[in-house]
Steps between C-alpha positions, in 0.01 A plus 500: 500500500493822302872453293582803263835431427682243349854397279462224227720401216332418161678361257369422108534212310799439284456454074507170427843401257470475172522162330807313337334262247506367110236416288533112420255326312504197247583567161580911552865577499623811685184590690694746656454650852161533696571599823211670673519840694418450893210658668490823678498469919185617659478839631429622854189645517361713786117524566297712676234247754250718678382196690912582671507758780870411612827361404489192744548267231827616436650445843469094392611496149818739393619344195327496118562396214394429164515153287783528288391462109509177338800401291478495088471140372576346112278570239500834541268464784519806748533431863146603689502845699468486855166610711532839679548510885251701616563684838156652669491781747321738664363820277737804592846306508816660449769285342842659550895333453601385821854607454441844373145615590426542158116490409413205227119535537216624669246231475161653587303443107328238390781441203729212594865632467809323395779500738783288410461423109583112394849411316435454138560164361849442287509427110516159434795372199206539194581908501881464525505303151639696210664404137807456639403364852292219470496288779528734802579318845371721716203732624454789714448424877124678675577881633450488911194632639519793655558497889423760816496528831145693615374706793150499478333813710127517528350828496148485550251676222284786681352819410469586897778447744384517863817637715529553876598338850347150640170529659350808319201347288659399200366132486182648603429691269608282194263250635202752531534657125594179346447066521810492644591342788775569712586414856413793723585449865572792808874403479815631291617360177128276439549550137833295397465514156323766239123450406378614158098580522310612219304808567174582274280840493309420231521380056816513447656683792679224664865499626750286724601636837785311675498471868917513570614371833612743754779720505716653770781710597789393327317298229693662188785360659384148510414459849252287594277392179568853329680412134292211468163699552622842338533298196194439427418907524743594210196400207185658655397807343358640758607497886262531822661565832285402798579655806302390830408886600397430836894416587282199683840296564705768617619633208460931323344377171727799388773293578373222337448699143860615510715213604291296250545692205874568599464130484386480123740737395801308609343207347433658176553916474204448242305352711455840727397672263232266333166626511337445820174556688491474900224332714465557891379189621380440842292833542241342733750514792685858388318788582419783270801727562729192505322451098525872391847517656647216273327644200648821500845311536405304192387753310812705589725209296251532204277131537112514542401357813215280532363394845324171507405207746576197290367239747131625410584660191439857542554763270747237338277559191673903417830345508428232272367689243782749516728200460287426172520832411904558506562122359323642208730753437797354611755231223405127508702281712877472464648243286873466514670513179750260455905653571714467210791261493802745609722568200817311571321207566314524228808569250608093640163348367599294223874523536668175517701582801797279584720489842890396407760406732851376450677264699811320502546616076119361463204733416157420586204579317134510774202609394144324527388583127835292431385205642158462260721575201735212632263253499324587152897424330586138392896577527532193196324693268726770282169677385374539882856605647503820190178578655644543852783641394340773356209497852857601696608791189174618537407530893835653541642264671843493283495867547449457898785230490751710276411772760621308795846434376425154299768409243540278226585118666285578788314269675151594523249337703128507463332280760563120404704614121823637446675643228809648407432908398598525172468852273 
């Protein structure tokens, strides 16, 4: 089954904590702390795998996530990094943020590219020594990996998109100028999913012609297969509209130009106006003034016509070499850049945002960086409760509780501790 759509969730691994430990050894006094740091979480990694033609794979597995890192350990002795989760798809995948449409990354290079980035690993008690602070009883918790919820669109990689309705030669003649092999059969819709062939004229004049399902009225608007096959149109460089000439089921092939690039641009205004050559297939059962009659209309909307018979391969050879000939003047294929994060949310990245409610005279503190910070404190330690003292003076969280009405005596309530406000 030909699947080009698809909604995961990846999620990277957490930092591991940093360590709380002392150095003790016979006959040395003091040896002072030697908490390790923790190790960094793996990374989510996206890959392109040519030997991949769909998203199937996805449709079974919709969850993934890194190994956390490792924690720090005594000694000094750093926890181990975790492995990177590596996530393979098909070459020409878009990877976009479910909720917003956003574009993260086009995968369609060789380069693996990072998705979701690892949390770092927290500072063990060794770096929070100083003169006056010698035997610290606490370390920094591992930063959370990054997390996201994914569409992944496949958009097939083609210099040649061939357009036009079911039944009109397209299969045919990707299999006769290429090794592909698609189904061809007398019948409607034969071709359920797009065919990439590989078309080569000679040293180094070679390039990829996709075979895209039929279209038909109302396509652009999603009925029938349309979205999901128009899709795969929006890369080509280069478009070829097929028209059966002959009208052999019934249908003006004038008809059949217009309501098919009417089609395209609904789809995709860009996509009317992408260069385009036209081939009238089927000439063996039009007659001459049937030919000359559609090439005249073609030539009125500015296209060069081409009249072939693809099932024996006549005079398919002057429109291939015209295709070689544009495709060497036209840009490469198009790679989509990735969309910038939009500003607002991007002024929240790294803010340690807090939600505060009061009820009955009690405020409560939520917030899930909170709850890492929480469980890095030892509460009997003086040392480690200065240190989160001045974690809350810094984050703005004194500020944010000042700001919703707090006063001195308060009872303030973070998760599992309370504590009365004091200034």
């Amino acid at each position: 089954m030909f699947i080009d759509q698809a909604k995961i969730t990846i999620k990277a691994g957490n930092g591991g904590n940093g360590a709380v430990s002392f150095r003790r050894e016979k006959y040395v006094a003091s040896g002072g702390p030697d908490g390790g740091d923790g190790g960094r979480g793996g990374n989510i990694v996206f890959q392109v795998d040519d030997n991949l033609s769909t998203l199937a794979d996805f449709r079974y597995r919709r969850k993934y996530e890194a190994a956390n890192g490792e924690d720090g350990k005594g000694k000094r002795c750093f926890g181990r990094n975790a492995e990177d989760l590596v996530i393979r798809v098909p070459r020409g995948t878009l990877l976009k943020e479910a909720a917003s449409g956003r574009i993260v990354a086009d995968i369609s290079g060789d380069e693996p590219q990072i998705i979701a980035r690892g949390g770092k690993g927290g500072w063990g008690n060794a770096h929070f020594a100083t003169p006056t602070r010698q035997t610290p009883r606490f370390a920094k918790p591992g930063i959370p990996g990054e997390a996201l919820e994914l569409t992944l669109e496949l958009k097939l990689l083609a210099d040649v998109g061939l357009v036009g309705y079911p039944n009109v030669g397209k299969s045919t003649l990707v299999s006769v100028v290429s090794e592909a092999k698609p189904n061809i059969a007398n019948y409607h819709f034969t071709t359920l999913t797009p065919v990439l062939g590989v078309v080569r004229l000679g040293p180094e004049r070679s390039f990829v012609m996709a075979d895209i399902p039929g279209l038909i009225e109302g396509a652009g608007d999603g009925v029938g297969l349309g979205h999901q096959f128009l899709r795969h149109v929006e890369r080509c460089r280069l478009l070829v509209h097929i028209v059966d000439v002959s009208g052999s089921e019934g249908r003006d092939p004038k008809d059949d130009f217009r309501i098919i690039m009417e089609e395209l641009g609904k789809f995709n205004a860009e996509l009317a106006s992408r260069p385009m050559l036209v081939a009238g297939n089927k000439c063996d059962l039009a007659t001459e003034e049937q030919i000359e009659d559609f090439r005249a209309f073609v030539e009125q909307q500015g296209y060069t016509f081409f009249p072939i018979m693809a099932a024996i391969r006549y005079d398919v050879d002057p429109l291939l070499n015209r295709i070689s000939e544009l495709l060497s003047t036209l840009p490469p294929i198009r790679a989509y850049d990735p969309e910038p994060v939009p500003q607002v949310e991007a002024e929240k990245i790294g803010k340690k945002e807090v939600q505060i409610t009061e009820r009955d005279g009690v405020y409560f503190v939520e917030g899930e960086w909170l709850l890492h910070i929480l469980h890095s404190v030892n509460f009997d330690d003086y040392e480690s409760l200065q240190y989160f003292q001045r974690v809350l003076i810094s984050t703005g969280v004194i500020d944010a509780l000042r700001a919703a009405g707090v006063q001195e005596g308060d009872t303030v309530s973070l998760y599992d501790l309370e504590f009365d406000f004091v200034e």
